[in-house]
N, C-alpha and C positions, 0 to 999 in steps of 0.2 A: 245950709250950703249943700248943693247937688255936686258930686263927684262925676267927670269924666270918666266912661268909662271907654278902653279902646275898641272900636273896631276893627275887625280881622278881617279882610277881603282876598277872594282866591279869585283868581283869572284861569281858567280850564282849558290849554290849547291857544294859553297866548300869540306863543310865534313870538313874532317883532313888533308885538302891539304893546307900546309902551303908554302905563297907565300908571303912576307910582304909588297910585294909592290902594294898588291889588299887587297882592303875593304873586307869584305865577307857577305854574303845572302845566308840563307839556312832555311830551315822548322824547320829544330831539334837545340835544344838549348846544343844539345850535346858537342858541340864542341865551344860552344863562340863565334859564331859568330856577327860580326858587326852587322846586321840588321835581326833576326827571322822574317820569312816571306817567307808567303805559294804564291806560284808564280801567282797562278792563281786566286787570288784572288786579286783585287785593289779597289782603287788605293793600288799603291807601296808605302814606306815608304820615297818618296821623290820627289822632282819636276823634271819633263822633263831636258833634257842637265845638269844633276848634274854629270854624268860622262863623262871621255873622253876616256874611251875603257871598252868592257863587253866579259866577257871572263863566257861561259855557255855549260860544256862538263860533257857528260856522266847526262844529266840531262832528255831529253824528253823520253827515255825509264822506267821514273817512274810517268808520269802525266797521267791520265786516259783520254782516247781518245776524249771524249768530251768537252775536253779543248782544244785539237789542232786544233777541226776545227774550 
């Protein structure tokens, strides 16, 4: 017998993109997200390997350049 095991999915900069099957992280409290929380700044609101896929689009064209390098 093979056990289900969960997976944990994080949405990075959701907004209003509703996806119920991803947690959500985003800066603005606008929208309710799971986890408020500015990217570039850590640590992150949780430990290493808490998720099993990160799904982060439309989001490095609002982080000021000196974070990416």
């Amino acid at each position: 017998m093979v056990t289900a095991v969960a997976v944990r999915k994080l949405n990075i900069g959701a907004g209003a993109e509703e996806a119920p099957e991803y947690e959500t992280m985003d800066i603005s409290p606008a929208h309710h997200p799971d986890f408020q929380h500015d990217i570039t700044q850590t640590p992150w609101p949780f430990d290493d390997e808490t998720f099993d896929e990160v799904r982060c689009a439309h989001v490095l064209e609002h982080i000021e350049r000196q974070h990416l390098i």
